[in-house]
SEMAR-186154 format. One record per residue (C-alpha): x, y, z. Coordinates in Angstrom, 3 decimals, always signed. Layout:
REM SEMAR-186154
<r u="X" v="Y" w="Z"/>
...
This chain:
REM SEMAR-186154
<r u="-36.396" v="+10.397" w="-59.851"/>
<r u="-32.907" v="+10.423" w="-60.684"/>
<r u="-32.126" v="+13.019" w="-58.093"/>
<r u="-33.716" v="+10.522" w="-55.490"/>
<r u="-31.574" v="+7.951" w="-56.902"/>
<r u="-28.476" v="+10.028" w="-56.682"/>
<r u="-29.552" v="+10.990" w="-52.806"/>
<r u="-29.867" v="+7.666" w="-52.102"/>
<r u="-26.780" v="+6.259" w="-53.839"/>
<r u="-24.606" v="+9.017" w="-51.478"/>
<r u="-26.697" v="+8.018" w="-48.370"/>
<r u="-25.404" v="+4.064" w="-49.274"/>
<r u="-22.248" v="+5.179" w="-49.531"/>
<r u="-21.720" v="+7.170" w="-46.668"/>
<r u="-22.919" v="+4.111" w="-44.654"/>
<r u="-20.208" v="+1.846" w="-46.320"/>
<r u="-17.452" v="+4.376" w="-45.762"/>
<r u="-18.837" v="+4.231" w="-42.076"/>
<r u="-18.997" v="+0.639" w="-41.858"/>
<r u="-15.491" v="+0.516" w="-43.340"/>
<r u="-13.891" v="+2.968" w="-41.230"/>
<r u="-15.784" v="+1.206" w="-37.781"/>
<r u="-14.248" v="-2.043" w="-38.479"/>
<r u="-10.890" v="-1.099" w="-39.172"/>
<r u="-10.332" v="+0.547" w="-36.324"/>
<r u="-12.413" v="-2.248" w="-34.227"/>
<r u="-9.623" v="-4.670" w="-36.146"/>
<r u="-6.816" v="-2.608" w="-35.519"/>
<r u="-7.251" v="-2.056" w="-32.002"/>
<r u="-7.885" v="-5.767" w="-31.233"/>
<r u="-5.206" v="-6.754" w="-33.353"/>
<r u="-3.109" v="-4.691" w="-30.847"/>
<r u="-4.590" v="-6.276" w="-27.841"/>
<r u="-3.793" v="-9.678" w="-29.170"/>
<r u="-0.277" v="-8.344" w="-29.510"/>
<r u="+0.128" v="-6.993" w="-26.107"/>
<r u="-1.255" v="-10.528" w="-24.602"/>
<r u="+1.476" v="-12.379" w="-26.882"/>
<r u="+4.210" v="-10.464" w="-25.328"/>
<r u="+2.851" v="-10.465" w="-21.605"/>
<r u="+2.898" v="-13.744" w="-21.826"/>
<r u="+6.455" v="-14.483" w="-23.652"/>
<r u="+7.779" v="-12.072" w="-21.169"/>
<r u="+6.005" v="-14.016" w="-18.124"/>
<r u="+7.169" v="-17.375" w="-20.089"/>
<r u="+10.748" v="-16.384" w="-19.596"/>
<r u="+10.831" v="-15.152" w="-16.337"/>
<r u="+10.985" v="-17.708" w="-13.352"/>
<r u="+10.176" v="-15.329" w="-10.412"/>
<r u="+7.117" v="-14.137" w="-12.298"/>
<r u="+5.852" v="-18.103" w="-12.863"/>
<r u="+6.775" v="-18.789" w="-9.510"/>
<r u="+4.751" v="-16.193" w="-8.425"/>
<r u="+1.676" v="-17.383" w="-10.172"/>
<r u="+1.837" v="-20.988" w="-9.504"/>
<r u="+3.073" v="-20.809" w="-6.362"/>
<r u="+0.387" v="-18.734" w="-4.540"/>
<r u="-3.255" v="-19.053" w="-6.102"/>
<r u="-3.812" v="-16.006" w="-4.171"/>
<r u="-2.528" v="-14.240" w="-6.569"/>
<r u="-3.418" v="-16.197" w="-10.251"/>
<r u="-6.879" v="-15.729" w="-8.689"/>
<r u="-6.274" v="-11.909" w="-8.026"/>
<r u="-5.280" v="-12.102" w="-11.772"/>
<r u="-8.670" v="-13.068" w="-12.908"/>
<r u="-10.441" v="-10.889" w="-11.147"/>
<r u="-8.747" v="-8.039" w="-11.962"/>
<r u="-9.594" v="-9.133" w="-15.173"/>
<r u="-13.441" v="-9.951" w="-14.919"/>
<r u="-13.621" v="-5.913" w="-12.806"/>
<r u="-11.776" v="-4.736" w="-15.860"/>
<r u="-14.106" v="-6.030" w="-18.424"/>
<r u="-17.604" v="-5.148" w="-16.514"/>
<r u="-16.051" v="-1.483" w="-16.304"/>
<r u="-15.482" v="-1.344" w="-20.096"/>
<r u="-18.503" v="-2.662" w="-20.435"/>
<r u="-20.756" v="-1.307" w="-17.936"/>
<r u="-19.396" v="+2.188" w="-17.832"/>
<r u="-17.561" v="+2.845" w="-21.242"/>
<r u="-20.485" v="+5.562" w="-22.199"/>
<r u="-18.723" v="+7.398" w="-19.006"/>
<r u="-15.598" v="+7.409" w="-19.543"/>
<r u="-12.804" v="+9.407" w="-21.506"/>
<r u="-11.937" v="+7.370" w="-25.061"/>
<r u="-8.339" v="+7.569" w="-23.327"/>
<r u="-9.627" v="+6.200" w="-20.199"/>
<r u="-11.260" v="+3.006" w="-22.757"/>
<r u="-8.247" v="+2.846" w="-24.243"/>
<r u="-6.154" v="+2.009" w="-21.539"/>
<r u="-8.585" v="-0.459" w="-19.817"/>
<r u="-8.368" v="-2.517" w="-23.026"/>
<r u="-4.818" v="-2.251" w="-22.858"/>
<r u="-4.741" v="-2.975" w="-19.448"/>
<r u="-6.845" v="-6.312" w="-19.665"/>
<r u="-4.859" v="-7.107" w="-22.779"/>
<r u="-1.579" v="-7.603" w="-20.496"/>
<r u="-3.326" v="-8.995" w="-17.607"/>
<r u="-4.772" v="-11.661" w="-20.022"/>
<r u="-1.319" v="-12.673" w="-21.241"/>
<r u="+0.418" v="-12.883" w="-17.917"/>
<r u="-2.357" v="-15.575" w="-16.808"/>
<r u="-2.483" v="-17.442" w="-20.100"/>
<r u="+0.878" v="-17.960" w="-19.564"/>
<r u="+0.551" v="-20.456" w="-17.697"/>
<r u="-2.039" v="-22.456" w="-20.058"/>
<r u="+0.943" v="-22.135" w="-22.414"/>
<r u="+2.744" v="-23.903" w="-19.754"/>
<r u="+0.445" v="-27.189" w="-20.300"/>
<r u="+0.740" v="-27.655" w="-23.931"/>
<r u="+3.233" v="-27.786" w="-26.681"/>
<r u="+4.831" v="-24.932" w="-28.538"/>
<r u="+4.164" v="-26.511" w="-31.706"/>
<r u="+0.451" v="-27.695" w="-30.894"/>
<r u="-0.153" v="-23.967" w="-29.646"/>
<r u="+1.386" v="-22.667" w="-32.773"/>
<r u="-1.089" v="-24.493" w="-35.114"/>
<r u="-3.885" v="-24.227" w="-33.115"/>
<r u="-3.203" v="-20.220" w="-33.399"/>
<r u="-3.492" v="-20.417" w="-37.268"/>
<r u="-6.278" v="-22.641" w="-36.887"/>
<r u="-8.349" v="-20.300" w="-34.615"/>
<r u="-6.966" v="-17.107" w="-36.664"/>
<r u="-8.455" v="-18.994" w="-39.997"/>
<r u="-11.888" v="-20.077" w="-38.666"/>
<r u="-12.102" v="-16.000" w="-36.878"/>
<r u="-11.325" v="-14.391" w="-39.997"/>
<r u="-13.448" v="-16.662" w="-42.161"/>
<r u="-16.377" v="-16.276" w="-39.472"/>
<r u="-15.586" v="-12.522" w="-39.297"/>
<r u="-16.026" v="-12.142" w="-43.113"/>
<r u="-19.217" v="-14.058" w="-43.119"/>
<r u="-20.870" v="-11.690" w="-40.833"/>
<r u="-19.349" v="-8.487" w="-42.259"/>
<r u="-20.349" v="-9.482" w="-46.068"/>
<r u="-23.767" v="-11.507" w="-45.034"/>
<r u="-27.095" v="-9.435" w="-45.828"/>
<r u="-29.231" v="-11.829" w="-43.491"/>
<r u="-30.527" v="-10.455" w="-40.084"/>
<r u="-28.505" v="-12.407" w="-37.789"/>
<r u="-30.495" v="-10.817" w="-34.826"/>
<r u="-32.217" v="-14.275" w="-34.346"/>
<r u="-28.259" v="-15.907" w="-33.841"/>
<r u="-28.032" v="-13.469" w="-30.668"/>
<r u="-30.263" v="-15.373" w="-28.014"/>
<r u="-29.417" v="-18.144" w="-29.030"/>
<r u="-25.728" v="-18.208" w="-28.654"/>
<r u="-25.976" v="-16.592" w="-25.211"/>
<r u="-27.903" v="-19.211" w="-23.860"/>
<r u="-24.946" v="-21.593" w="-25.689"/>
<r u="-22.540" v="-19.248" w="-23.735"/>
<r u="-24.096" v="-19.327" w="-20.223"/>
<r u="-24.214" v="-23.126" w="-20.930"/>
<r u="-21.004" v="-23.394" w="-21.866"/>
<r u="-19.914" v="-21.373" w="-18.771"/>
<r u="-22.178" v="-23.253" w="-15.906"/>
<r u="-20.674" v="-26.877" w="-17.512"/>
<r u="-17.279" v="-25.640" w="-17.136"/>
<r u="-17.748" v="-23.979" w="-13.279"/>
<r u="-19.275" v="-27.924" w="-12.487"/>
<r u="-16.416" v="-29.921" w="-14.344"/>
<r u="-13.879" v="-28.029" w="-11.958"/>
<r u="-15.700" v="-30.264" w="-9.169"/>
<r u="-16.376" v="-33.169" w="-10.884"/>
<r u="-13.072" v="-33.309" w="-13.112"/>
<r u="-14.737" v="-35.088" w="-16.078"/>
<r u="-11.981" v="-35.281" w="-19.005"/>
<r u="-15.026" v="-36.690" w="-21.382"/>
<r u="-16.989" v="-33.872" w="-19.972"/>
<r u="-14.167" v="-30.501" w="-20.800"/>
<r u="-14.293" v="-32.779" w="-24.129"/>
<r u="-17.884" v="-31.991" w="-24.656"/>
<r u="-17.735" v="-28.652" w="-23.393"/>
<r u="-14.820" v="-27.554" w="-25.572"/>
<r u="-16.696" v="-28.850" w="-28.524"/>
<r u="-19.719" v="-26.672" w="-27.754"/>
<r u="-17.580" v="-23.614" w="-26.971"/>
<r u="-15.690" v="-24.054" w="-30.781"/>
<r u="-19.089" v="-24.040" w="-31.966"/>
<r u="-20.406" v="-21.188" w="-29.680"/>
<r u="-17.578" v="-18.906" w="-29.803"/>
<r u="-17.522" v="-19.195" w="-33.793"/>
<r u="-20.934" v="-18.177" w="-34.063"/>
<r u="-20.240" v="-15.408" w="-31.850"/>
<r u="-17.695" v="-14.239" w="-34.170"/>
<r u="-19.859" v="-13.825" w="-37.239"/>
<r u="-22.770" v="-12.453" w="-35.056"/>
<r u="-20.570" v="-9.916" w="-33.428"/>
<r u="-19.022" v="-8.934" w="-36.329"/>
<r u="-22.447" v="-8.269" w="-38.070"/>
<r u="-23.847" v="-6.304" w="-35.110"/>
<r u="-20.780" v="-3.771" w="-35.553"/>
<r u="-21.643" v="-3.286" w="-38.925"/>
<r u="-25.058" v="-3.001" w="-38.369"/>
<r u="-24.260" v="-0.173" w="-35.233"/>
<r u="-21.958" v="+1.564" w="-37.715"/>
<r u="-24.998" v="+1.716" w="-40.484"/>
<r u="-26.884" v="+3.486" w="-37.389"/>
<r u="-24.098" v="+6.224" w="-37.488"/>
<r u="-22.479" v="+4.668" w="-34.436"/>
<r u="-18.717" v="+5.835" w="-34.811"/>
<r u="-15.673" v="+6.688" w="-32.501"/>
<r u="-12.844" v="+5.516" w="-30.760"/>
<r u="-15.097" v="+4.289" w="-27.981"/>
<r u="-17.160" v="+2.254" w="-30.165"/>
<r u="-14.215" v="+0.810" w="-31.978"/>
<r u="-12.311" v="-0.165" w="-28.467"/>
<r u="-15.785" v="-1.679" w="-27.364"/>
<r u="-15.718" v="-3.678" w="-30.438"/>
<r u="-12.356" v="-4.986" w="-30.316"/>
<r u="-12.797" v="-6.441" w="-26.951"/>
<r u="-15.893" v="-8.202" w="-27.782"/>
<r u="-13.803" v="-9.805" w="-31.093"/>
<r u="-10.593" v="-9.925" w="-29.106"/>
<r u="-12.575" v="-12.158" w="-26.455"/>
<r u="-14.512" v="-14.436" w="-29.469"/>
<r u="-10.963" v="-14.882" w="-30.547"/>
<r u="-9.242" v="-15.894" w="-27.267"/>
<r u="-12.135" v="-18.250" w="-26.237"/>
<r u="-12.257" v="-19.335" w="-29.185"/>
<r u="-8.074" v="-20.493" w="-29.449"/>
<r u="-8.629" v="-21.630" w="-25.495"/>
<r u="-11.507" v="-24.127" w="-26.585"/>
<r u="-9.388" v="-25.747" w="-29.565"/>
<r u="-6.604" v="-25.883" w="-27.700"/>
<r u="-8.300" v="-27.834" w="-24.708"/>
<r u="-10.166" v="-29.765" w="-27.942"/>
<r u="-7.170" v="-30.730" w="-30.177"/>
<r u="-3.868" v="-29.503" w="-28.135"/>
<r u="-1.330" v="-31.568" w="-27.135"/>
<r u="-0.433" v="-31.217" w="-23.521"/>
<r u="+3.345" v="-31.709" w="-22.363"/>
Protein backbone atom coordinates (compact mmCIF):
# COMPACT_ATOMS: atom_id res chain seq x y z
CA UNK A 1 0.00 0.00 0.00
CA UNK A 2 2.35 2.56 0.87
CA UNK A 3 4.55 1.79 -2.07
CA UNK A 4 1.37 2.43 -4.29
CA UNK A 5 0.94 5.55 -2.49
CA UNK A 6 4.49 6.63 -2.97
CA UNK A 7 4.12 5.60 -6.96
CA UNK A 8 1.33 7.55 -7.17
CA UNK A 9 2.43 10.62 -5.20
CA UNK A 10 5.67 10.78 -7.91
CA UNK A 11 3.24 10.14 -10.87
CA UNK A 12 1.17 13.55 -9.37
CA UNK A 13 4.08 15.23 -9.24
CA UNK A 14 5.63 14.67 -12.36
CA UNK A 15 2.33 15.91 -13.91
CA UNK A 16 2.53 19.25 -11.89
CA UNK A 17 6.16 19.81 -12.78
CA UNK A 18 4.78 19.23 -16.42
CA UNK A 19 1.93 21.41 -16.11
CA UNK A 20 4.25 24.01 -14.58
CA UNK A 21 6.92 23.90 -17.01
CA UNK A 22 4.00 23.94 -20.18
CA UNK A 23 2.60 27.10 -18.99
CA UNK A 24 5.55 29.00 -18.40
CA UNK A 25 6.86 28.68 -21.45
CA UNK A 26 3.18 29.09 -23.14
CA UNK A 27 3.34 32.56 -20.85
CA UNK A 28 6.65 33.46 -21.73
CA UNK A 29 6.42 33.15 -25.30
CA UNK A 30 3.12 35.10 -25.52
CA UNK A 31 4.31 37.56 -23.24
CA UNK A 32 6.97 38.11 -25.99
CA UNK A 33 4.50 38.31 -28.75
CA UNK A 34 2.57 40.94 -26.92
CA UNK A 35 5.88 42.74 -26.74
CA UNK A 36 6.81 42.55 -30.30
CA UNK A 37 3.09 43.90 -31.28
CA UNK A 38 3.68 46.92 -28.72
CA UNK A 39 6.73 47.96 -30.50
CA UNK A 40 5.46 47.32 -34.20
CA UNK A 41 3.03 49.41 -33.49
CA UNK A 42 4.95 52.41 -31.53
CA UNK A 43 7.37 52.15 -34.32
CA UNK A 44 4.44 52.35 -37.07
CA UNK A 45 2.85 55.17 -34.62
CA UNK A 46 5.85 57.33 -35.20
CA UNK A 47 6.50 56.96 -38.60
CA UNK A 48 4.35 59.01 -41.18
CA UNK A 49 5.33 57.19 -44.45
CA UNK A 50 4.46 53.90 -42.80
CA UNK A 51 0.70 55.39 -41.67
CA UNK A 52 0.42 56.88 -44.88
CA UNK A 53 0.97 53.80 -46.36
CA UNK A 54 -1.73 52.02 -44.50
CA UNK A 55 -4.43 54.50 -44.62
CA UNK A 56 -3.82 55.67 -47.74
CA UNK A 57 -4.17 52.49 -49.89
CA UNK A 58 -6.59 49.74 -48.35
CA UNK A 59 -4.84 47.58 -50.71
CA UNK A 60 -2.43 47.19 -48.59
CA UNK A 61 -4.10 47.36 -44.67
CA UNK A 62 -6.14 44.58 -46.33
CA UNK A 63 -2.92 42.69 -47.54
CA UNK A 64 -2.04 43.17 -43.79
CA UNK A 65 -4.83 41.07 -42.57
CA UNK A 66 -4.50 38.52 -44.66
CA UNK A 67 -1.17 37.92 -44.25
CA UNK A 68 -2.21 37.63 -40.93
CA UNK A 69 -5.33 35.23 -41.11
CA UNK A 70 -2.60 32.75 -43.80
CA UNK A 71 -0.21 33.09 -40.93
CA UNK A 72 -2.42 31.86 -38.23
CA UNK A 73 -4.20 28.83 -40.30
CA UNK A 74 -0.45 27.71 -41.03
CA UNK A 75 0.42 27.66 -37.29
CA UNK A 76 -2.49 26.15 -36.80
CA UNK A 77 -3.17 23.83 -39.51
CA UNK A 78 0.34 22.66 -40.11
CA UNK A 79 2.38 23.28 -36.81
CA UNK A 80 2.65 19.22 -36.30
CA UNK A 81 4.85 19.74 -39.71
CA UNK A 82 6.92 22.07 -39.13
CA UNK A 83 10.44 22.73 -37.45
CA UNK A 84 9.83 24.31 -33.62
CA UNK A 85 12.11 27.12 -35.31
CA UNK A 86 9.92 27.33 -38.22
CA UNK A 87 6.71 27.84 -35.24
CA UNK A 88 8.69 30.09 -33.71
CA UNK A 89 9.12 32.51 -36.23
CA UNK A 90 5.50 32.40 -37.60
CA UNK A 91 4.42 33.54 -34.12
CA UNK A 92 6.89 36.10 -34.28
CA UNK A 93 6.03 36.98 -37.54
CA UNK A 94 2.17 37.47 -36.86
CA UNK A 95 3.17 39.16 -33.64
CA UNK A 96 4.67 42.23 -35.78
CA UNK A 97 2.19 42.08 -38.45
CA UNK A 98 -0.51 42.41 -35.69
CA UNK A 99 1.07 45.57 -34.29
CA UNK A 100 1.68 47.38 -37.52
CA UNK A 101 -2.26 47.09 -38.26
CA UNK A 102 -3.42 47.83 -34.73
CA UNK A 103 -1.70 50.78 -35.14
CA UNK A 104 -4.00 52.32 -36.62
CA UNK A 105 -6.93 51.36 -34.02
CA UNK A 106 -4.53 53.19 -31.70
CA UNK A 107 -4.98 55.97 -34.05
CA UNK A 108 -8.90 56.24 -33.05
CA UNK A 109 -8.68 56.38 -29.39
CA UNK A 110 -6.89 58.08 -26.61
CA UNK A 111 -3.51 57.29 -25.18
CA UNK A 112 -4.80 57.45 -21.82
CA UNK A 113 -8.17 55.44 -22.50
CA UNK A 114 -5.87 52.75 -24.29
CA UNK A 115 -3.56 52.77 -21.37
CA UNK A 116 -6.30 51.79 -18.82
CA UNK A 117 -8.10 49.69 -20.88
CA UNK A 118 -4.60 47.64 -21.18
CA UNK A 119 -4.53 47.13 -17.33
CA UNK A 120 -8.05 46.45 -17.41
CA UNK A 121 -7.85 43.62 -20.03
CA UNK A 122 -4.32 42.44 -18.46
CA UNK A 123 -6.36 42.14 -14.91
CA UNK A 124 -9.53 40.35 -16.11
CA UNK A 125 -6.77 37.78 -18.48
CA UNK A 126 -4.72 37.02 -15.63
CA UNK A 127 -7.58 36.61 -13.18
CA UNK A 128 -9.46 34.41 -15.94
CA UNK A 129 -6.12 32.65 -16.65
CA UNK A 130 -5.72 31.67 -12.94
CA UNK A 131 -9.22 30.44 -12.70
CA UNK A 132 -8.73 27.92 -15.33
CA UNK A 133 -5.17 26.89 -14.37
CA UNK A 134 -6.18 26.36 -10.47
CA UNK A 135 -10.02 25.14 -11.24
CA UNK A 136 -10.51 21.19 -10.81
CA UNK A 137 -13.94 21.33 -12.80
CA UNK A 138 -14.09 19.82 -16.39
CA UNK A 139 -14.51 22.85 -18.34
CA UNK A 140 -14.89 20.63 -21.53
CA UNK A 141 -18.67 21.56 -21.52
CA UNK A 142 -17.41 25.68 -21.72
CA UNK A 143 -15.75 24.64 -25.22
CA UNK A 144 -18.91 24.42 -27.59
CA UNK A 145 -20.36 26.72 -26.17
CA UNK A 146 -18.07 29.63 -26.48
CA UNK A 147 -17.36 28.77 -30.13
CA UNK A 148 -20.73 29.11 -31.10
CA UNK A 149 -20.44 32.69 -28.90
CA UNK A 150 -17.32 33.24 -31.15
CA UNK A 151 -18.75 32.48 -34.63
CA UNK A 152 -21.63 34.72 -33.37
CA UNK A 153 -19.67 37.25 -32.36
CA UNK A 154 -17.76 37.13 -35.71
CA UNK A 155 -20.94 36.89 -38.29
CA UNK A 156 -22.55 40.18 -36.15
CA UNK A 157 -19.46 42.03 -36.66
CA UNK A 158 -18.91 41.02 -40.72
CA UNK A 159 -22.97 42.44 -40.94
CA UNK A 160 -22.44 45.70 -38.77
CA UNK A 161 -19.63 46.69 -41.38
CA UNK A 162 -22.78 47.01 -43.83
CA UNK A 163 -25.24 48.16 -41.71
CA UNK A 164 -22.99 50.54 -39.44
CA UNK A 165 -25.10 50.08 -36.27
CA UNK A 166 -23.17 52.01 -33.31
CA UNK A 167 -25.95 50.32 -30.79
CA UNK A 168 -25.22 47.18 -32.63
CA UNK A 169 -20.76 47.11 -32.27
CA UNK A 170 -22.23 48.11 -28.64
CA UNK A 171 -23.88 44.80 -28.29
CA UNK A 172 -21.39 42.93 -30.03
CA UNK A 173 -18.45 44.23 -28.00
CA UNK A 174 -20.34 43.31 -24.91
CA UNK A 175 -20.71 39.69 -26.04
CA UNK A 176 -17.10 39.47 -27.23
CA UNK A 177 -15.82 40.79 -23.37
CA UNK A 178 -17.87 38.06 -22.25
CA UNK A 179 -16.79 35.48 -24.95
CA UNK A 180 -13.23 36.18 -25.13
CA UNK A 181 -13.00 35.99 -21.14
CA UNK A 182 -14.39 32.70 -21.07
CA UNK A 183 -12.08 31.71 -23.66
CA UNK A 184 -9.31 32.67 -21.50
CA UNK A 185 -10.07 30.43 -18.56
CA UNK A 186 -11.13 27.56 -20.96
CA UNK A 187 -7.96 27.80 -22.91
CA UNK A 188 -5.92 28.06 -20.17
CA UNK A 189 -7.44 24.83 -18.59
CA UNK A 190 -7.16 22.82 -21.83
CA UNK A 191 -3.22 23.51 -21.72
CA UNK A 192 -3.06 22.19 -18.47
CA UNK A 193 -5.10 19.45 -19.11
CA UNK A 194 -2.77 18.60 -22.62
CA UNK A 195 0.29 18.99 -20.39
CA UNK A 196 -1.26 16.28 -17.71
CA UNK A 197 -1.46 14.04 -21.06
CA UNK A 198 2.42 14.42 -21.33
CA UNK A 199 1.97 16.97 -24.10
CA UNK A 200 5.31 19.07 -23.84
CA UNK A 201 7.68 21.10 -26.21
CA UNK A 202 8.43 24.19 -27.72
CA UNK A 203 5.76 23.54 -30.32
CA UNK A 204 3.12 23.02 -27.89
CA UNK A 205 4.11 26.00 -25.84
CA UNK A 206 4.23 28.45 -29.14
CA UNK A 207 0.73 26.87 -30.06
CA UNK A 208 -0.42 27.87 -26.72
CA UNK A 209 0.74 31.28 -26.60
CA UNK A 210 -1.00 32.22 -29.72
CA UNK A 211 -4.24 30.89 -28.68
CA UNK A 212 -3.77 33.15 -25.14
CA UNK A 213 -2.00 35.90 -27.05
CA UNK A 214 -5.24 36.08 -29.37
CA UNK A 215 -7.90 35.73 -26.07
CA UNK A 216 -5.84 38.61 -24.89
CA UNK A 217 -5.85 40.92 -27.96
CA UNK A 218 -9.60 40.31 -28.68
CA UNK A 219 -10.20 40.59 -25.60
CA UNK A 220 -8.35 44.50 -25.11
CA UNK A 221 -9.98 45.22 -28.86
CA UNK A 222 -13.62 44.48 -27.45
CA UNK A 223 -13.17 46.82 -24.24
CA UNK A 224 -11.68 49.23 -26.02
CA UNK A 225 -14.56 49.49 -28.72
CA UNK A 226 -16.89 48.95 -25.26
CA UNK A 227 -15.46 51.62 -22.87
CA UNK A 228 -12.61 53.58 -25.02
CA UNK A 229 -12.65 56.94 -25.67
CA UNK A 230 -12.18 57.78 -29.28
CA UNK A 231 -10.24 61.11 -30.30
Amino acid sequence: MNELHTSYTQTSSQVVVRQNALIRQVYTWMGAGLAITAVMALITLSSPAALNAILGNRLIFFGLIIGELALVFTLSGAINKMSASTATLIFIAYSALNGVTLSVVALAYTASSITSTFVTTAGMFGAMSLYGYMTKKDLTSWGSFLFMGLIGVVIASIVNIFVGSSAVSWIISGIGVIVFTGLTAYDTWKIKAMAAQGVEGRKPAIMGALTLYLDFINLFLMLLRFTGDRR
